[in-house]
C-alpha positions as CSV (number, residue, x, y, z in Angstrom):
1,X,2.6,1.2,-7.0
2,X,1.5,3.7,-9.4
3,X,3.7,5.2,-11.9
4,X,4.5,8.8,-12.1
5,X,1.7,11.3,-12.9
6,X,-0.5,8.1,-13.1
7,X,-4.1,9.4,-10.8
8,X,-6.0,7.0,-8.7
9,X,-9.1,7.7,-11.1
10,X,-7.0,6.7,-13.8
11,X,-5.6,3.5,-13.0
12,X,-7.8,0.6,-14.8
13,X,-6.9,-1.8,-11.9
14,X,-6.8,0.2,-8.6
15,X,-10.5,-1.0,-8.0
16,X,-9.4,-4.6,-8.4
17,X,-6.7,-4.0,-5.9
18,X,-8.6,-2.2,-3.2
19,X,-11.2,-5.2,-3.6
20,X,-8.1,-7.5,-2.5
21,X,-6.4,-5.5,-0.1
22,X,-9.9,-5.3,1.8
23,X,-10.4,-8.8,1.6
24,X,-7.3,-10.2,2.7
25,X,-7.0,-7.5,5.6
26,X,-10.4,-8.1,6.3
27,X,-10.9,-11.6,6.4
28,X,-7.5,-12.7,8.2
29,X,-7.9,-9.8,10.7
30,X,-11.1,-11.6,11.7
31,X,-9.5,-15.1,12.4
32,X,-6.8,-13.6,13.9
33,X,-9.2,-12.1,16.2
34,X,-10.9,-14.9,17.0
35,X,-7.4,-16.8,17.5
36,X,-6.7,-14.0,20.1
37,X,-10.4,-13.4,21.5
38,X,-9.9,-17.7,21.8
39,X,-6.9,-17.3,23.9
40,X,-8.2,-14.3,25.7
41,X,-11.1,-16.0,27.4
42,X,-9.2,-19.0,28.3
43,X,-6.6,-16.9,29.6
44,X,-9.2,-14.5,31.5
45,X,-10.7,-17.9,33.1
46,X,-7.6,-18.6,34.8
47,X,-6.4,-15.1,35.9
48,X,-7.9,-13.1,38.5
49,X,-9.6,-9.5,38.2
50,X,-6.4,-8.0,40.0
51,X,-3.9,-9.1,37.8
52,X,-5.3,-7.3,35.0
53,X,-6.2,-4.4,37.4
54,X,-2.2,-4.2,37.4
55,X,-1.9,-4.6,34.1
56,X,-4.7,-1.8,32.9
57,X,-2.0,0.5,35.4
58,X,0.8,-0.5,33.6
59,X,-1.2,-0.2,29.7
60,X,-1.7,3.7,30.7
61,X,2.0,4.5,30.9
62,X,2.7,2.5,27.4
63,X,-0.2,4.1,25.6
64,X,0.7,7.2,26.4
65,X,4.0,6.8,25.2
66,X,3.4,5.1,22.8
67,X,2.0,8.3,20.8
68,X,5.5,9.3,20.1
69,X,6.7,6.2,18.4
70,X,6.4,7.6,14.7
71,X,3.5,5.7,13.2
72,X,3.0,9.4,11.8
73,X,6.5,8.9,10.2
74,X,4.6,5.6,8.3
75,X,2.0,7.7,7.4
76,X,3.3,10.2,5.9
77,X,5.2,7.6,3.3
78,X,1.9,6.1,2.6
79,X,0.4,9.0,1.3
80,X,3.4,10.3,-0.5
81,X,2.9,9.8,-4.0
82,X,6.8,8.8,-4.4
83,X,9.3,8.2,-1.9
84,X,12.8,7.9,-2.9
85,X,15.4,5.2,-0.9
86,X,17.1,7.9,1.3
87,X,13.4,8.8,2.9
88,X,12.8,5.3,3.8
89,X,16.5,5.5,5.7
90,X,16.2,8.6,7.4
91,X,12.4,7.3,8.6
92,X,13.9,4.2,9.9
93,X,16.8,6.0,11.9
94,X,14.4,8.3,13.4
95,X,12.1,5.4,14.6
96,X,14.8,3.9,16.3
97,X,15.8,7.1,17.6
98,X,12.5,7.7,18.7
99,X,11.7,4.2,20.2
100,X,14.9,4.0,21.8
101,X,14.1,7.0,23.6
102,X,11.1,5.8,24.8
103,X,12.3,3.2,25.8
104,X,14.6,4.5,28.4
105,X,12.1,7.0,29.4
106,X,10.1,4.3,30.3
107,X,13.1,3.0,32.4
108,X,13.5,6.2,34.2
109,X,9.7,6.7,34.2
110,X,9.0,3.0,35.8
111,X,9.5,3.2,39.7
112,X,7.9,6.7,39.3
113,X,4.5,4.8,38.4
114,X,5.1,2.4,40.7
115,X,4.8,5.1,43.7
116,X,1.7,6.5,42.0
117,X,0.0,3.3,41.7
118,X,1.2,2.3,45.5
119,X,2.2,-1.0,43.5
120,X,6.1,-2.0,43.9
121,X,5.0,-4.7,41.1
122,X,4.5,-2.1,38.1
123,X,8.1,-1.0,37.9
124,X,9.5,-4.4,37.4
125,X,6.4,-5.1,34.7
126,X,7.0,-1.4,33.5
127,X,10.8,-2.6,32.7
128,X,10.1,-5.3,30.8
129,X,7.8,-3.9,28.7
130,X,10.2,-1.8,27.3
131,X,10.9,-4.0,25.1
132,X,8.2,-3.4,23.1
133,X,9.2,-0.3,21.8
134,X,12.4,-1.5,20.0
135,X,10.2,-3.8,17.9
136,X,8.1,-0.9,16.3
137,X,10.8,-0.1,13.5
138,X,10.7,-3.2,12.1
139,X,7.2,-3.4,12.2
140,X,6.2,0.0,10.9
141,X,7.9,0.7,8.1
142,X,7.7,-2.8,6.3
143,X,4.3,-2.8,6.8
144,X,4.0,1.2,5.4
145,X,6.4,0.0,2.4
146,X,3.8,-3.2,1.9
147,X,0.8,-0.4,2.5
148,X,1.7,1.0,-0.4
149,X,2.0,-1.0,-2.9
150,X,-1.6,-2.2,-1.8
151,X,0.0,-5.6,-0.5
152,X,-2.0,-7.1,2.2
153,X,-2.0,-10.5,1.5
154,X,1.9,-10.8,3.3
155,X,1.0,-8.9,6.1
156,X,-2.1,-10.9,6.8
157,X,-0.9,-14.0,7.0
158,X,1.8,-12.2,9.5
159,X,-0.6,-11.3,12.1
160,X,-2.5,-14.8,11.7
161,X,1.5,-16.3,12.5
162,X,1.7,-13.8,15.6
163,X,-1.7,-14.2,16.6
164,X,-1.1,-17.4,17.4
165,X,2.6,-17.5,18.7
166,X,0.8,-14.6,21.1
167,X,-1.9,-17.2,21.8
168,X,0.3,-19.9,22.7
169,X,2.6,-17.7,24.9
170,X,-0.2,-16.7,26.9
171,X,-2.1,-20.0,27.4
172,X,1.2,-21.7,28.4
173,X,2.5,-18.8,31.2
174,X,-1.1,-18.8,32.2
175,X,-1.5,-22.2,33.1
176,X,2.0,-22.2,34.4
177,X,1.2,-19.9,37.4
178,X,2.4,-16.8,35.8
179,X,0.0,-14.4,37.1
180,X,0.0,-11.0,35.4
181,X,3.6,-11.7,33.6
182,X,1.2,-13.5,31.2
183,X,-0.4,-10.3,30.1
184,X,3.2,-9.3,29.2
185,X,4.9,-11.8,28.1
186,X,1.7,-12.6,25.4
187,X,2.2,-9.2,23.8
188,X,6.0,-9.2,23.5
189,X,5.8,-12.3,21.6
190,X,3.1,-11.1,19.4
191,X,5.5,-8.0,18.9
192,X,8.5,-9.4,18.2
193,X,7.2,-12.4,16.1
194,X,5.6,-9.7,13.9
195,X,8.5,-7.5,13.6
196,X,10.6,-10.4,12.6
197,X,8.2,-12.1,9.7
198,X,7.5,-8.3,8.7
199,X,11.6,-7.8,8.3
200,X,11.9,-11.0,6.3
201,X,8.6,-11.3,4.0
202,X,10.1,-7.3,2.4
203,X,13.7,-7.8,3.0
204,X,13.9,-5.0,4.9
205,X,17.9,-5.2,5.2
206,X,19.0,-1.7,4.8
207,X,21.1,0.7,6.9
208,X,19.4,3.8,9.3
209,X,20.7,7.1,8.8
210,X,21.1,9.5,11.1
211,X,21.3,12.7,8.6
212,X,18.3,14.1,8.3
213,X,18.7,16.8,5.9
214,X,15.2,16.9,3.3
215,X,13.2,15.1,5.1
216,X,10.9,18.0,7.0
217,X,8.2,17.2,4.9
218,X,8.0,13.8,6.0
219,X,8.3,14.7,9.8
220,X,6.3,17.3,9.8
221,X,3.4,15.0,8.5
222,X,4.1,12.9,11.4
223,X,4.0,15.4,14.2
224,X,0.7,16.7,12.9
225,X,-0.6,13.8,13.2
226,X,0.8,14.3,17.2
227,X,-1.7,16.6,18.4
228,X,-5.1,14.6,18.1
229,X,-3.0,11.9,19.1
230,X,-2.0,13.1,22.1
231,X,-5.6,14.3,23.0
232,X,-7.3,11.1,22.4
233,X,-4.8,9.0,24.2
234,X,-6.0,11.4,27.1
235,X,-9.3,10.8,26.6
236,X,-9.0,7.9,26.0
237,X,-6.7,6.6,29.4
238,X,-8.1,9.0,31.9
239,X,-10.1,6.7,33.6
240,X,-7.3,4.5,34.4
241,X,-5.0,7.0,35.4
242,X,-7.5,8.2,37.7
243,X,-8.6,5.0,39.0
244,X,-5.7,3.4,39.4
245,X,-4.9,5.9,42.3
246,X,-7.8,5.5,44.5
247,X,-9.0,2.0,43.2
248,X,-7.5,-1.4,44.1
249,X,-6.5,-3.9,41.6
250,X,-9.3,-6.2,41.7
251,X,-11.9,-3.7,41.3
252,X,-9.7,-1.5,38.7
253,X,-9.6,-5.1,36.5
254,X,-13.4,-5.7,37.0
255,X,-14.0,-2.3,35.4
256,X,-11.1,-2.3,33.1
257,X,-12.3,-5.9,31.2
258,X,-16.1,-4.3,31.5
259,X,-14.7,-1.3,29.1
260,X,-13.0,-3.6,27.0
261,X,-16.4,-5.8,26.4
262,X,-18.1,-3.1,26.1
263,X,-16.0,-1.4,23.7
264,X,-15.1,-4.2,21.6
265,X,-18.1,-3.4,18.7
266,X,-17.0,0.5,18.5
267,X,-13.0,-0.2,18.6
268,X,-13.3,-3.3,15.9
269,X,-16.0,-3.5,14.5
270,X,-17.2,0.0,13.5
271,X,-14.3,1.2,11.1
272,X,-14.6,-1.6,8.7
273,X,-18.5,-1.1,8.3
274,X,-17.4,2.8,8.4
275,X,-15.3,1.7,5.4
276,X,-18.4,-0.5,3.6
277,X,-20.9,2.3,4.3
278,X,-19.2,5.3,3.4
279,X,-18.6,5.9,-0.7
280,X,-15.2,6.2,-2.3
281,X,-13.2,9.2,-0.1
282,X,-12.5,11.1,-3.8
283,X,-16.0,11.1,-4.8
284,X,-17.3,12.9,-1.7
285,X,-15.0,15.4,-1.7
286,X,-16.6,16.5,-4.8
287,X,-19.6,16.0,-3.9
288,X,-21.1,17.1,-0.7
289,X,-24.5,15.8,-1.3
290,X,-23.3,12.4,-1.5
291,X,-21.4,12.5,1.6
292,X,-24.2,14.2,3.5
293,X,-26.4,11.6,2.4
294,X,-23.7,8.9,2.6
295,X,-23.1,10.2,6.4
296,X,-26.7,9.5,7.3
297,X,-27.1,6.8,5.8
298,X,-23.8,5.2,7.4
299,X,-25.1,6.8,11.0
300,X,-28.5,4.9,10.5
301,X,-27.1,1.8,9.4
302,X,-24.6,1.2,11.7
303,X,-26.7,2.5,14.3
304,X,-29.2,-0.5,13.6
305,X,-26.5,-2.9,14.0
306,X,-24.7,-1.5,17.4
307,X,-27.6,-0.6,19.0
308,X,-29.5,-3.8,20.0
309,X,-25.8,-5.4,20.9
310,X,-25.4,-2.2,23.7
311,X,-28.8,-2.4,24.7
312,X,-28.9,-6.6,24.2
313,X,-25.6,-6.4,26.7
314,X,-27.2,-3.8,29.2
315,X,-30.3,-6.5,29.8
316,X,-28.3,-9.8,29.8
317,X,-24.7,-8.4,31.6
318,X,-24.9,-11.1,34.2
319,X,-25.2,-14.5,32.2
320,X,-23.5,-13.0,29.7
321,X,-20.3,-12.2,31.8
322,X,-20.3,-15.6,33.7
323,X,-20.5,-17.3,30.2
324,X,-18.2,-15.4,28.6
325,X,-15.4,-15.2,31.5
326,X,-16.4,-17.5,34.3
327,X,-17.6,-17.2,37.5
328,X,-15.1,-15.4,39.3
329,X,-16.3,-12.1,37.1
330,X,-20.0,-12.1,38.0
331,X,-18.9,-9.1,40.0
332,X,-18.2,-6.9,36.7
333,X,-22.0,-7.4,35.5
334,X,-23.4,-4.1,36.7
335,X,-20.3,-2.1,34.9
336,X,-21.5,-3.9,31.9
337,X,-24.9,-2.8,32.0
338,X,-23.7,0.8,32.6
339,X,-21.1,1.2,30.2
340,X,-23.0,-0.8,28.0
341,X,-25.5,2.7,28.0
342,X,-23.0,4.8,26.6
343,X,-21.6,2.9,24.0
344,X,-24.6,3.8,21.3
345,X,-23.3,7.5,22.2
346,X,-19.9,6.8,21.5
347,X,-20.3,4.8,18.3
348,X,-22.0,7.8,17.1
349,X,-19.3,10.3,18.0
350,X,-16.9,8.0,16.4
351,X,-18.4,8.2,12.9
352,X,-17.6,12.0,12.1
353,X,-14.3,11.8,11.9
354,X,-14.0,9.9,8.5
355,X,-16.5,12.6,7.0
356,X,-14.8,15.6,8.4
357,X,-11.1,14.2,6.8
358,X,-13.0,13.6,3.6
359,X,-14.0,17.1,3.4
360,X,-10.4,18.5,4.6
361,X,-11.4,19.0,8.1
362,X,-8.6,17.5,10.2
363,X,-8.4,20.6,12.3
364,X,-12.6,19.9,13.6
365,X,-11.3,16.2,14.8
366,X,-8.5,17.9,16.6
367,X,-10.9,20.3,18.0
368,X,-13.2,17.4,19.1
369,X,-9.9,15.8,20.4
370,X,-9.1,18.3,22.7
371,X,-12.7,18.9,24.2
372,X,-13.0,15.1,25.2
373,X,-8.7,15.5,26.6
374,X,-10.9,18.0,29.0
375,X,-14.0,16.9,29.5
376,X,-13.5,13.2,30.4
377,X,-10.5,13.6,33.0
378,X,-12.8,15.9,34.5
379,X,-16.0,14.0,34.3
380,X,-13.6,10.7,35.7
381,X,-12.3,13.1,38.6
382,X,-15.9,13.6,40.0
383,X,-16.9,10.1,39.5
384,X,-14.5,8.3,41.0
385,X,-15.8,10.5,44.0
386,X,-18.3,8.1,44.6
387,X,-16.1,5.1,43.6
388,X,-16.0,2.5,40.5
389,X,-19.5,3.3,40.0
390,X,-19.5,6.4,39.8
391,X,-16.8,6.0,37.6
392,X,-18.5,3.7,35.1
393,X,-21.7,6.6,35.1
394,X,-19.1,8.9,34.1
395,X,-19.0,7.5,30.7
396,X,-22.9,7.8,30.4
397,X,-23.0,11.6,31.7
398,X,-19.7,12.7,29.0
399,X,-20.2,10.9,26.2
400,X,-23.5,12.7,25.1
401,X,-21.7,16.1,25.7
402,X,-18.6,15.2,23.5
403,X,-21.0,13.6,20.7
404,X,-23.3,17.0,20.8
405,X,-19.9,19.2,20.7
406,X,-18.4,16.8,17.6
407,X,-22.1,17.8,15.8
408,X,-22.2,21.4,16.6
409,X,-18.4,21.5,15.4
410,X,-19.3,19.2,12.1
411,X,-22.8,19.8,10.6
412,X,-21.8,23.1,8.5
413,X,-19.1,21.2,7.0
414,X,-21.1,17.7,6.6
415,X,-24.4,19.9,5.9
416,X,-26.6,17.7,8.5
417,X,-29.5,19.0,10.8
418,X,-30.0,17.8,14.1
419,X,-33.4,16.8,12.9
420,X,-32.2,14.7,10.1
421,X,-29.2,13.4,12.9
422,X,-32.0,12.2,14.9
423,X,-34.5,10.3,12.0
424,X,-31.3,8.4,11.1
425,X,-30.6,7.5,14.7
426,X,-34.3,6.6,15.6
427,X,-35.1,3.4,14.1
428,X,-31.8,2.0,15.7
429,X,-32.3,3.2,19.0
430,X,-36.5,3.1,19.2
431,X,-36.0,-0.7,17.9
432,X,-33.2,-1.7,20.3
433,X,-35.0,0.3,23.4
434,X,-38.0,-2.4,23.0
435,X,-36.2,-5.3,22.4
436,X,-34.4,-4.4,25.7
437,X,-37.5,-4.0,27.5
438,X,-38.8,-7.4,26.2
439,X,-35.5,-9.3,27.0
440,X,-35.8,-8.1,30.4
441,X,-39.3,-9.0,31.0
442,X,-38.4,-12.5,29.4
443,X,-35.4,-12.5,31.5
444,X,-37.1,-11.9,34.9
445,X,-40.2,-15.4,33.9
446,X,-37.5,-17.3,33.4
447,X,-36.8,-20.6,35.7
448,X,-33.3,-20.9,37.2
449,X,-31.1,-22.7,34.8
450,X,-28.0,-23.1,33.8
451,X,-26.4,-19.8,32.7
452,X,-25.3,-20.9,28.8
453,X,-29.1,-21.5,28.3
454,X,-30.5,-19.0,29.7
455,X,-27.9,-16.6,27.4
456,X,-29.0,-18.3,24.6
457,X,-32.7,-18.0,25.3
458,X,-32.3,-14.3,25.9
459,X,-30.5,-13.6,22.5
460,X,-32.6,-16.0,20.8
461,X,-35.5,-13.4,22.3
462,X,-33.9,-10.3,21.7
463,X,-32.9,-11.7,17.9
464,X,-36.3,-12.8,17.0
465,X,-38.0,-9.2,18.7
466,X,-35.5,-7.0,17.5
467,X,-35.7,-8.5,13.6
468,X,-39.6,-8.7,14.3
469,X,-39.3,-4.9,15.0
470,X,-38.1,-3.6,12.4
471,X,-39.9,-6.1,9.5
472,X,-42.8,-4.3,10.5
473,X,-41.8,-0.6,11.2
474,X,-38.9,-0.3,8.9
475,X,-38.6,-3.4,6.4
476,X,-36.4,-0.9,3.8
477,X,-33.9,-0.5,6.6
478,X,-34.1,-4.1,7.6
479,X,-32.6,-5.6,3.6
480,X,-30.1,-2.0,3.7
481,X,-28.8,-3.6,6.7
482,X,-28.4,-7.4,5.2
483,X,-27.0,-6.3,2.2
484,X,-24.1,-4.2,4.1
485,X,-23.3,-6.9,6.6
486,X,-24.1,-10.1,4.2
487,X,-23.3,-8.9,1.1
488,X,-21.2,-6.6,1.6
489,X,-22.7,-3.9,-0.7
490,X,-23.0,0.0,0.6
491,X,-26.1,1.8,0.0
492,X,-26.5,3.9,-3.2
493,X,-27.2,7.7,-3.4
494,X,-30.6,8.5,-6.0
495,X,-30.7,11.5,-7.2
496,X,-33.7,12.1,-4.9
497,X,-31.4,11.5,-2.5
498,X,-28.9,13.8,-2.9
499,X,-30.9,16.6,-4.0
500,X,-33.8,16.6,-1.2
């Protein structure tokens, strides 16, 4: 940590340090994800669509509680620039507070759900997942305390240990005949494994209080970090909600694992190349040119990559989902290809909000917040009119409106055109639209064979057109693109480029 009235500027080794936090949080966050993603697909295999149906119903009620468990409260003691032993007491007595009241509201709230859903099985799942909750104090504020001192290399090897106790809990009560109680049990041992390695790599032995005179500073922090919260959890768990009223379980798990394939770029993927692409955050708040330019050059970049892997997924849903999770999923294909559409949209939209909090902006990603907490209940509500389909479509009909709303609200602040929004987009999106159209053609000569092959072939295809593409209409763009992903090296501003 840094001593008093030392600056971030200032110290000779915070460079060195962020270097190694980001490696140790990046690398080990990707073999823990394959560990999981491992154990996920063997575990998919083996359960059917309507137990995760079920558990997609139950994943609503805990996410949206779960916005009240005082992660804000970690927060706000990672950006304080000191925090004295009594704050770190009065967090942890308000997490338990707070988690132990969710908790029982989730008791009280669980046969409630149940009648919604018209599923008797959701309270008794609801119940146990309770249990959760009393874990997040002694994961959160270790981890905040590690956070700070720019310590990743404990925490890492944490979630690779509960990454694979999670693993191994959900392969055994899967093949054991557990049904949807695996897709509990799994994440309460990933939980509560975490909490416990997090408690004893920090020694984290030290007594709540309940007095929480001086710290409204620290709360305060936390609750504004409620609001957008709140509206993104809405927009973000609408369609389950809404579904899981009218839908039953098997189709509600179809299109619930559909979003999460389709998803899985934007949700893990895109925030650490946000991180690579983007400049330091204290340079471009000095410096709006840079982070104009550094906007559109992240938005072109990171375009190029998501792009042919949405449009590449649209064209090859069907082997693709019968390789991936077997054949008793085949039926999820056409979701795929439809969510699969929106997903360059959304990836997009995503990508403003680290520029608007670099320029002191929180209140437009509120602002976008709350537009999408309307728009896609309401877009969901209409759709699911004309069932899971039209449900999926919803997704492809809102997500341009919430992305053109976030760029009306941002482009005074991040000094963009929609001119210069569209030439970064272009090559991306033109590039990917043509390989899609020749994987398709390729896809409809090709002679029945077994499905792994014929995947293969396809991406083999697409790769080859796709790189083939853009060697010849944007070769510049092309080595930008290896050098993020390969070498790990962001783009640098000219001074062309930051005065044109």
């Amino acid at each position: 940590m840094l001593k008093d009235g030392t600056s971030i500027a200032a110290d000779p080794t915070f460079g060195n340090r962020v270097r190694s936090a980001v490696f140790w949080r990046s690398g080990t966050q990707i073999l823990a994800q394959i560990i999981a993603w491992s154990a996920t697909l063997a575990v998919i295999r083996i359960l059917d669509p309507s137990d995760y149906g079920i558990f997609a119903m139950t994943q609503v009620i805990l996410v949206f509680l779960s916005f009240l468990n005082g992660y804000g409260l970690a927060s706000s003691i990672i950006q304080s620039e000191k925090v004295e032993p009594i704050r770190i007491r009065q967090a942890f007595g308000m997490l338990l507070l707070l988690n132990g009241g969710i908790a029982i509201l989730q008791l009280l709230l669980a046969p409630v759900a149940a009648e919604y859903y018209r599923q008797p099985i959701i309270a008794d799942l609801l119940r146990v997942q309770a249990l959760i909750y009393l874990a997040t104090p002694f994961m959160v504020l270790p981890e905040a305390l590690m956070t700070r001192e720019l310590e990743f290399k404990k925490p890492a090897i944490i979630n690779l240990i509960s990454a694979a106790v999670g693993a191994v809990t959900a392969l055994y009560f899967a093949y054991n005949g557990y049904g949807v109680w695996t897709l509990i049990y799994a994440p309460l041992a990933i939980f509560w494994s975490r909490a416990i390695c997090l408690v004893i790599a920090v020694r984290f032995y030290i007594w709540p209080t309940f007095n929480f005179k001086g710290a409204g500073a620290m709360f305060g922090f936390g609750a504004t970090l409620l609001a957008s919260h709140l509206f993104w959890t809405i927009q973000s768990q609408s369609d389950i909600f809404i579904a899981g009223r009218y839908l039953d379980p098997h189709q509600l798990g179809l299109y619930a694992e559909a979003l999460f394939l389709t998803t899985i770029f934007a949700a893990k993927f895109v925030p650490p190349l946000n991180e690579v692409a983007f400049p330091a955050y204290a340079r471009l708040q000095s410096d709006p040119s840079a982070l104009s330019w550094s906007f559109l050059k992240a938005v072109r970049l990171i375009m190029l990559i998501s792009c042919p892997l949405y449009f590449g997924m649209c064209v090859t849903a069907a082997p693709l989902v019968e390789t991936l999770f077997g054949p008793k999923w085949v039926e999820m294909a056409p979701f795929v290809s439809i969510l699969a559409l929106a997903m360059p949209v959304m990836t997009l939209q995503i990508l403003f909000t680290p520029a608007n909090n670099a320029l002191g902006r929180p209140q437009v990603t509120a602002r976008t917040s709350m537009f999408g907490a309307i728009l896609m209940p309401v877009t969901f509500l209409i759709g699911i009119q004309f069932g899971v389909y039209g449900l999926a479509w919803g997704w492809v009909m809102a997500f341009p409106l919430l992305t053109m709303f976030t760029f009306l609200q941002s482009r005074r602040h991040i000094d963009i055109s929609g001119t210069e929004l569209a030439r970064a987009v272009w090559p991306g999106l033109s590039a990917s639209v043509a390989m899609a159209a020749v994987v398709y053609l390729a896809d409809r000569f090709l002679p029945d064979i077994i499905v792994y092959a014929r995947l293969a072939i396809l991406i083999a295809i697409g790769g080859a057109a796709y790189i083939g593409l853009l060697w010849l209409l944007a070769k510049p763009t092309l080595i930008e693109v290896y050098q993020l992903i390969i070498r790990r090296k962001p783009p640098e501003p000219t001074l062309d480029n930051t005065t044109s």
